[in-house]
BAFIKOL-102408 format. One record per residue: residue in three letters; y negated, x negated, z negated of N, C-alpha, C, O in turn. Coordinates in steps of 0.1 Angstrom, whole numbers, padded with zeros to 4 digits, always signed. Layout:
N
ALAYXZYXZYXZYXZ/...
end
This chain:
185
UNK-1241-1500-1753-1236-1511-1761-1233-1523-1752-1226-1522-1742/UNK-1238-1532-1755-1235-1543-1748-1217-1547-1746-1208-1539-1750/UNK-1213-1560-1741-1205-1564-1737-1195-1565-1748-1202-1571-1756/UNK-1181-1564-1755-1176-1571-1767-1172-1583-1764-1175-1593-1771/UNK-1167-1582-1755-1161-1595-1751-1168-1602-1738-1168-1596-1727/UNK-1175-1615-1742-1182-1621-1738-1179-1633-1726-1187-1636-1718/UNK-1162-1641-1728-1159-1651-1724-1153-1646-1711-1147-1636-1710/UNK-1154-1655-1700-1150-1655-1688-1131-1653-1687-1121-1659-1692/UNK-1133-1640-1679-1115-1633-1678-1111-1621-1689-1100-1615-1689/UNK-1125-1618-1702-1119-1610-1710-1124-1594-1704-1133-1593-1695/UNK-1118-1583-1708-1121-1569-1708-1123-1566-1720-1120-1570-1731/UNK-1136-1552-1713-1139-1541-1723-1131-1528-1719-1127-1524-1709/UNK-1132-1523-1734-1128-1510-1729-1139-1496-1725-1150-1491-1730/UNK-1136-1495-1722-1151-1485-1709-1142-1471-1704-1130-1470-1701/UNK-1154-1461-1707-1152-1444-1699-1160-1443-1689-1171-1448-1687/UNK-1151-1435-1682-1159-1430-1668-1158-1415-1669-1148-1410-1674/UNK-1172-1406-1662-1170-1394-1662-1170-1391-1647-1178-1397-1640/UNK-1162-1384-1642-1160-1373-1627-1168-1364-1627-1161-1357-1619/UNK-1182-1356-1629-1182-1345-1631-1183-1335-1619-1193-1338-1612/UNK-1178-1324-1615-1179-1316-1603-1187-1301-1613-1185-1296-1624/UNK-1198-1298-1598-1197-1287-1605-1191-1277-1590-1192-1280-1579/UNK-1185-1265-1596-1179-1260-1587-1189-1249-1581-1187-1245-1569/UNK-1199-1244-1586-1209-1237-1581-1221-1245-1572-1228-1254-1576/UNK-1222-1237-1559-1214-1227-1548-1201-1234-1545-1190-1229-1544/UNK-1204-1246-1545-1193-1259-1532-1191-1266-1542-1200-1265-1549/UNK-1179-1275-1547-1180-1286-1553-1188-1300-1548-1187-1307-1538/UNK-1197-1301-1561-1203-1312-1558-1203-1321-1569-1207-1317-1580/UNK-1199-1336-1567-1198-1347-1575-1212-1353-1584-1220-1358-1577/UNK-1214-1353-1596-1225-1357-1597-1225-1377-1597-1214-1381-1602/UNK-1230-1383-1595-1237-1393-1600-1253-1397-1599-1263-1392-1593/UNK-1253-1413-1608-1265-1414-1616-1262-1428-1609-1251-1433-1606/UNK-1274-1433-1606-1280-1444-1605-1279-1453-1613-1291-1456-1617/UNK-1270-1462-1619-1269-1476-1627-1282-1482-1633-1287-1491-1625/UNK-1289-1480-1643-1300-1490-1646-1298-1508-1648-1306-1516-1650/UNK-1283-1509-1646-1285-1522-1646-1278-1530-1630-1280-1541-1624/UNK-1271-1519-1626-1266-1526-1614-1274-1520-1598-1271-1524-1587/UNK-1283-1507-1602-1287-1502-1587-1279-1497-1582-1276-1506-1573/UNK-1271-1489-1581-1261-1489-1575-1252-1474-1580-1244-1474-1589/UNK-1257-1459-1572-1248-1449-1576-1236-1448-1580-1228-1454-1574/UNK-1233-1443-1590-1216-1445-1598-1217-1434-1610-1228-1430-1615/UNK-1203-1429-1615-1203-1418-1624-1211-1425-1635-1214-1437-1637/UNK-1211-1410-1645-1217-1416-1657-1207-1424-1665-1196-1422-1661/UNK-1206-1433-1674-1197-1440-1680-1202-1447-1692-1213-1445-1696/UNK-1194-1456-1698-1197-1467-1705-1187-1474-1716-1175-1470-1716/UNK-1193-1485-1728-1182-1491-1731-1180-1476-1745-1187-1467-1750/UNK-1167-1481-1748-1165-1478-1763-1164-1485-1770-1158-1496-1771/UNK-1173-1478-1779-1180-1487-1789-1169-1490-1803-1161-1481-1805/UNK-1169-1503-1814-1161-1506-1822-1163-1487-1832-1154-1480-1829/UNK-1169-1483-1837-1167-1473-1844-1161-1456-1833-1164-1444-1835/UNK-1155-1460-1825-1151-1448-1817-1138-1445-1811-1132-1455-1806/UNK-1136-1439-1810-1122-1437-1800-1126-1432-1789-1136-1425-1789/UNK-1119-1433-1778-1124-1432-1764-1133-1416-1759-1143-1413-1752/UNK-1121-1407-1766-1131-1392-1765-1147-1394-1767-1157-1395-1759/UNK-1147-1395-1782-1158-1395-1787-1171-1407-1779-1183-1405-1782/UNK-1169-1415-1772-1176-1423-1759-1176-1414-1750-1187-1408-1748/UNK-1168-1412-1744-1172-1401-1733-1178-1388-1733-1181-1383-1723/UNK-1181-1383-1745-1189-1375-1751-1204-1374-1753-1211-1365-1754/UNK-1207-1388-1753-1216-1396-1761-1224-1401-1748-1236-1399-1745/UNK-1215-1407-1740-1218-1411-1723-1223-1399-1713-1233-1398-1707/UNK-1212-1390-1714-1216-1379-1711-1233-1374-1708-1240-1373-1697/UNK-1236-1370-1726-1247-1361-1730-1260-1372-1725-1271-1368-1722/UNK-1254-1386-1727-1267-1397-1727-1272-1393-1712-1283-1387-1710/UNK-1260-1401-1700-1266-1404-1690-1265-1390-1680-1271-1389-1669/UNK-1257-1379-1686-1258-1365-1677-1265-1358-1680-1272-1352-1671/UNK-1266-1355-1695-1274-1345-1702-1265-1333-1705-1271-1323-1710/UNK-1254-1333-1703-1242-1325-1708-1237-1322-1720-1231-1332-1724/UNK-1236-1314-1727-1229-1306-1740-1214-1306-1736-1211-1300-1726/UNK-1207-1313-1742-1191-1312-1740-1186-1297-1735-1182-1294-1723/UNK-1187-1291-1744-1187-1273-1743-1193-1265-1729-1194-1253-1726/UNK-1198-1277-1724-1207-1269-1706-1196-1278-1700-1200-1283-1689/UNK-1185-1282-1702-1174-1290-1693-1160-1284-1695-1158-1279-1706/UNK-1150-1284-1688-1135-1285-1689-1130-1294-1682-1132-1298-1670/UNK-1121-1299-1692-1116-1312-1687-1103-1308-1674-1093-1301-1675/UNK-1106-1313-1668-1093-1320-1652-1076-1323-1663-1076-1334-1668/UNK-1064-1314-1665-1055-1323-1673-1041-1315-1660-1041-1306-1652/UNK-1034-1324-1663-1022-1325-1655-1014-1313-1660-1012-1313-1672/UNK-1008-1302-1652-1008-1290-1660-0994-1296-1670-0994-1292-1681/UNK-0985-1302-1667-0973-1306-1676-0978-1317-1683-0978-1327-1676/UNK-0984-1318-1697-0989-1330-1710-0989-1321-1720-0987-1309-1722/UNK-0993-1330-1725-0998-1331-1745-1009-1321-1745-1020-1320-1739/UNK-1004-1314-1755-1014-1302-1757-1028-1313-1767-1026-1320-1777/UNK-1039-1311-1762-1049-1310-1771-1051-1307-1785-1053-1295-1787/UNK-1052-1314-1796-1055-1308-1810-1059-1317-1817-1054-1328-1816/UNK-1069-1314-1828-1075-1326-1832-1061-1322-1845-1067-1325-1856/UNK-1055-1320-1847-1045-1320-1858-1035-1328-1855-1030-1334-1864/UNK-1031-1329-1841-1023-1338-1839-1028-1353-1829-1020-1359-1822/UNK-1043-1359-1830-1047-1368-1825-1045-1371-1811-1047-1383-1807/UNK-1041-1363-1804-1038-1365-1789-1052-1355-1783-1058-1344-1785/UNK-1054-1370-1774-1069-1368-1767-1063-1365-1754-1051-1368-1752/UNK-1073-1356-1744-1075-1355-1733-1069-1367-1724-1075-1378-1724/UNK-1058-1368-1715-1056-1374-1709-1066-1381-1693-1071-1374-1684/UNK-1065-1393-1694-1070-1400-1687-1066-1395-1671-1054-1392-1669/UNK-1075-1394-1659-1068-1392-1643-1063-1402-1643-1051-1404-1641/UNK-1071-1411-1644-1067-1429-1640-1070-1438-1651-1079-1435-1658/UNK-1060-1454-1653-1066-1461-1662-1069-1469-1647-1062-1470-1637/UNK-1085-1477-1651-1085-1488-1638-1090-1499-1642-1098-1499-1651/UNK-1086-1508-1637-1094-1521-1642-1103-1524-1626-1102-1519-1616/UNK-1111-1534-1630-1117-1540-1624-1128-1550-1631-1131-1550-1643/UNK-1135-1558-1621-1146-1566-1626-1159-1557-1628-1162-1545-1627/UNK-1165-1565-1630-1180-1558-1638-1192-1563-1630-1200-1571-1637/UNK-1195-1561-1619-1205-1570-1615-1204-1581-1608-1192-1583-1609/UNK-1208-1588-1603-1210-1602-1600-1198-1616-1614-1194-1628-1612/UNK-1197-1609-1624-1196-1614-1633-1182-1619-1635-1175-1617-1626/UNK-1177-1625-1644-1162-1631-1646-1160-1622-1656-1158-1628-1666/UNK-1161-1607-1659-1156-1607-1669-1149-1588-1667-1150-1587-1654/UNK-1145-1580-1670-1135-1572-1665-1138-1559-1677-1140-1560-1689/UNK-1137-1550-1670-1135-1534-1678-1121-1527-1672-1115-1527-1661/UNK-1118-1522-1686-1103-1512-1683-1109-1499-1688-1112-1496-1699/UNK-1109-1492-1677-1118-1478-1676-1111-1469-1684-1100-1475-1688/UNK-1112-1458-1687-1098-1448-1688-1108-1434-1683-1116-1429-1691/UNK-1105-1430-1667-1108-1421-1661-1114-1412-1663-1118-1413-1651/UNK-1121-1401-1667-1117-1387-1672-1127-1383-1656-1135-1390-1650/UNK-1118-1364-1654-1124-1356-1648-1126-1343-1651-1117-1336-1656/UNK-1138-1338-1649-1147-1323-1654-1149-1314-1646-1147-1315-1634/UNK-1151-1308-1649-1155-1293-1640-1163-1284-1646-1159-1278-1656/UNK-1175-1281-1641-1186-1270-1647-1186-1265-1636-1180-1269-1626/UNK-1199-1251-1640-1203-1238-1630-1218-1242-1635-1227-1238-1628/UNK-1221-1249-1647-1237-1249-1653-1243-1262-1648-1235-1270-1642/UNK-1256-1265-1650-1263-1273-1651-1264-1283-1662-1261-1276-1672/UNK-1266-1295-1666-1270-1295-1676-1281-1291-1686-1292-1287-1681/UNK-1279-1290-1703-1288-1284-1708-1299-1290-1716-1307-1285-1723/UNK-1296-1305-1712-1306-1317-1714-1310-1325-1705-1302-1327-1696/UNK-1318-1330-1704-1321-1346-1702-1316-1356-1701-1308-1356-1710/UNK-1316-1369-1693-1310-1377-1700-1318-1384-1708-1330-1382-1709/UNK-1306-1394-1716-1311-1401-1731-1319-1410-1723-1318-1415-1712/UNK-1332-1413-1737-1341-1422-1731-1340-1440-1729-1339-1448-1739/UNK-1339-1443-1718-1338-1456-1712-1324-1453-1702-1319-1462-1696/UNK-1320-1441-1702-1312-1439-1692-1315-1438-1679-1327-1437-1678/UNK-1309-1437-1666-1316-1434-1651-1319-1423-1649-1311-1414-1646/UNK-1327-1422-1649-1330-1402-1643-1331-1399-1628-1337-1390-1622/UNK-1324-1407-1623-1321-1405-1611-1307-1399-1605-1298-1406-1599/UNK-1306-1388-1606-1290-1383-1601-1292-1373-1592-1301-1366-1590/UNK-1281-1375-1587-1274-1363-1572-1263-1362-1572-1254-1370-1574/UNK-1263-1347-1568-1250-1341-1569-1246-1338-1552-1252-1331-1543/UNK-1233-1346-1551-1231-1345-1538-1219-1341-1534-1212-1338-1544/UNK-1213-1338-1525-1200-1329-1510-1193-1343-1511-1197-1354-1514/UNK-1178-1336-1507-1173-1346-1503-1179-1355-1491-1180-1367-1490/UNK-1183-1348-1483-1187-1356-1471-1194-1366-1474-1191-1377-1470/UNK-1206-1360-1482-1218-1369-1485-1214-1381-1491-1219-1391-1488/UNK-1203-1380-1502-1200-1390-1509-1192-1399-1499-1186-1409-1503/UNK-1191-1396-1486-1177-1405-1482-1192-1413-1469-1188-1420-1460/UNK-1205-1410-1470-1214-1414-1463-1222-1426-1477-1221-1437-1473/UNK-1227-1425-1486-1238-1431-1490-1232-1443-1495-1219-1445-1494/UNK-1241-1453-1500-1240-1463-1504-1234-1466-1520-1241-1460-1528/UNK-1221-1473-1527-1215-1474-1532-1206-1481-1539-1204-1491-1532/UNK-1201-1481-1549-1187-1491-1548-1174-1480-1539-1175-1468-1539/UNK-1165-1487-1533-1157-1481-1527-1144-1476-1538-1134-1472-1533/UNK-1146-1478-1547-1132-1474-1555-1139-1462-1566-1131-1456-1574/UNK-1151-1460-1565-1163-1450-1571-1162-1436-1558-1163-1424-1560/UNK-1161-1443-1548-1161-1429-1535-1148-1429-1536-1145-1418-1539/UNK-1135-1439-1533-1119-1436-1534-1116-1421-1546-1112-1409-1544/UNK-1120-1426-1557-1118-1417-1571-1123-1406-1570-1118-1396-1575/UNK-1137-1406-1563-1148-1391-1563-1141-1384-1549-1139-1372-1549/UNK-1139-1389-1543-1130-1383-1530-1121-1373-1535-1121-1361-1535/UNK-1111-1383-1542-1094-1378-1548-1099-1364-1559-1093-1353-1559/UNK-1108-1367-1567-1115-1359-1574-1118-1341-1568-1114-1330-1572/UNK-1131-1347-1555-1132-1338-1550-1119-1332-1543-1114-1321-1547/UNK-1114-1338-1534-1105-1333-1526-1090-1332-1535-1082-1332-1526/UNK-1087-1331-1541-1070-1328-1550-1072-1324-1562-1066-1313-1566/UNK-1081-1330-1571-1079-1327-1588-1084-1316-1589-1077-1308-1595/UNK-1096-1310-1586-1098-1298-1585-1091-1287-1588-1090-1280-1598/UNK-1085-1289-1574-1080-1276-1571-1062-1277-1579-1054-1269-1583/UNK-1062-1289-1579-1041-1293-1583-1042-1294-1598-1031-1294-1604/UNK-1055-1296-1608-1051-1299-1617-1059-1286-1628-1068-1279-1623/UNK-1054-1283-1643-1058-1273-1648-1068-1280-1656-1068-1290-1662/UNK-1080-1268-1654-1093-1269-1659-1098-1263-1678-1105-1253-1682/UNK-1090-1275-1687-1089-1266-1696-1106-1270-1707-1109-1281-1712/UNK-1112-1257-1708-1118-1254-1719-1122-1268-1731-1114-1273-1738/UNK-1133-1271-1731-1137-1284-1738-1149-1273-1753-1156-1263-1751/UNK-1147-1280-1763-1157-1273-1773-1155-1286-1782-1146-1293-1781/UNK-1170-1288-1795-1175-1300-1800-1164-1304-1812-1168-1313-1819/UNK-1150-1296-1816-1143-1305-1823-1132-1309-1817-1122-1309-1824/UNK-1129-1314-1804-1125-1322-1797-1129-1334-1798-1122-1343-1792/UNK-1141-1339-1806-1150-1352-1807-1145-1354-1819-1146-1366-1823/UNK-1140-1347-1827-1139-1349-1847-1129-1356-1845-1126-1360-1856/UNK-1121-1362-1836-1108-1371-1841-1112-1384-1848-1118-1392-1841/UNK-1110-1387-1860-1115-1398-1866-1103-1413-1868-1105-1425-1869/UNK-1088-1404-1870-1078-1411-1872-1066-1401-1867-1066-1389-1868/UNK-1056-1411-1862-1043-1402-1859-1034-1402-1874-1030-1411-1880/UNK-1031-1391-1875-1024-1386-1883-1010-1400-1887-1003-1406-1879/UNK-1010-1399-1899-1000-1407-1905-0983-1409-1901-0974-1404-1907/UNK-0983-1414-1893-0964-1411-1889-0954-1408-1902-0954-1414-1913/UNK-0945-1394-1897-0937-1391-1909-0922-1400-1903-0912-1398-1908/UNK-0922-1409-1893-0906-1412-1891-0906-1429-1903-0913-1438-1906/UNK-0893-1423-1906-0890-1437-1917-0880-1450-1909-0877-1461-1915/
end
């Protein structure tokens, strides 16, 4: 999806995926940017008909080739339980801002991190980069980058892993359409 907001100083709102797989070693995947050259997680904006899950979902399967259900999400073991009955999504590791490029114009990320043992069970979507590697901490703290893409994949690899709980992802985690109507008067 292109840009929403077009004018110099505004933000989009944008997902980022972490994904590790823990089989043998943990290793970080990323993809190659088709618009900026430049290795970085999979991600993207959220689109006006979605809520942030449901983009990360969507980002996910496009640029990884991932089924929600081949991931468990990274959540802080004390939060909000998961349920699409009560509209509480998967918590964010980080929200981050930053600029977009060369450009005057700004994304507010909202983090997420994963953990598989599988591969993925697709492709990526077509016009996507098909260029990815799955890399070590080391590796990642050697290659070419944004430094706040290796900061996050570092912290990822090295702490969230192992400190944070790996809970169980399946496809009506995406069904949130609306949060439930407030009963307080």
């Amino acid at each position: 999806m292109a840009h929403i907001h077009t004018e110099p100083g505004q933000y989009d709102l944008t997902v980022s995926a972490f994904i590790v797989c823990t089989d043998p070693e943990p290793r970080l995947l990323l993809h190659r940017h088709k618009v900026l050259g430049v290795l970085m997680q999979p991600g993207g904006h959220v689109e006006l008909h979605e809520n942030p899950w449901e983009a990360i979902t969507h980002e996910i399967l496009e640029e990884a080739g991932y089924d929600i259900d081949q991931l468990s999400v990274l959540q802080p073991r004390l939060r909000m339980t998961i349920t699409p009955e009560t509209g509480a999504l998967p918590q964010p590791m980080t929200v981050r801002c930053f600029r977009f490029g060369d450009e005057e114009h700004f994304h507010t990320d909202l983090t997420y991190a994963f953990v598989t043992t599988e591969m993925p069970r697709h492709g990526v979507g077509e016009g996507e980069s098909a260029d990815l590697m799955w890399v070590t901490s080391d590796e990642l703290a050697q290659i070419h980058t944004y430094d706040d893409v290796r900061e996050v994949g570092l912290f990822v690899l090295d702490y969230l892993v192992s400190e944070w709980e790996a809970v169980p992802l399946h496809p009506t985690h995406t069904q949130i359409k609306s949060l439930p109507e407030s009963t307080a008067e």
